[in-house]
N, C-alpha and C positions, 0 to 999 in steps of 0.2 A: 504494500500500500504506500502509496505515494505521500506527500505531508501536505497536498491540495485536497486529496481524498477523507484522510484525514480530519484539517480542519471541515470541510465540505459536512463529516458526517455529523462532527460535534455541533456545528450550527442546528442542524438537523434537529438533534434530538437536543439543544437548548430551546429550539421553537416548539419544539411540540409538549416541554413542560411547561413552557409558559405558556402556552393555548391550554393545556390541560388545568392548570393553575386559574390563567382567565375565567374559563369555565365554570370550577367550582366555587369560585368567590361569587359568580353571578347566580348559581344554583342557592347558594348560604343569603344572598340579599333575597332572591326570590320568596325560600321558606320562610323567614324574619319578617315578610312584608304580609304574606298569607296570614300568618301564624299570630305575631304579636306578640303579647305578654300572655295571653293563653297556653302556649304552645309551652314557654319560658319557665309557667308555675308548674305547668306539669311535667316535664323534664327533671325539675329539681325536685318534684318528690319522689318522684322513680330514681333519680340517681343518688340519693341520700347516703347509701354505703358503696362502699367500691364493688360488693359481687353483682349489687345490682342495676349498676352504673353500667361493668362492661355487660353485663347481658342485656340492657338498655341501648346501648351502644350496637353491641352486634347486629340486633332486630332492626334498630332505624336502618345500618349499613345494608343490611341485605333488601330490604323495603327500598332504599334507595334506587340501590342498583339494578 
């Protein structure tokens, strides 16, 4: 590999994290604008301890995805 190829690729894949990046900041304004302070008190009573935080966590991820 060449050192145009190279740089060429690392551009590559620094654009596609910040597209990926772009993305999710606009998907997190998206839900916050839906949701409100609704969404925010119930969050926090689900995530009150950590095992029920990540199991909180996982569900929203997978829901997301």
């Amino acid at each position: 590999m060449s050192a145009t190829e190279i740089i060429l690729l690392l551009l590559k894949v620094i654009g596609v994290v910040v597209i990926f990046i772009y993305g999710m900041t606009l998907l997190i304004e998206g839900l916050q604008k839906m949701s409100g302070n609704r969404m925010r008190n119930i969050l926090g009573r689900m995530t009150k301890n950590p095992v029920s935080g990540i199991l909180t966590g996982a569900a929203v991820t997978e829901a997301i995805q």
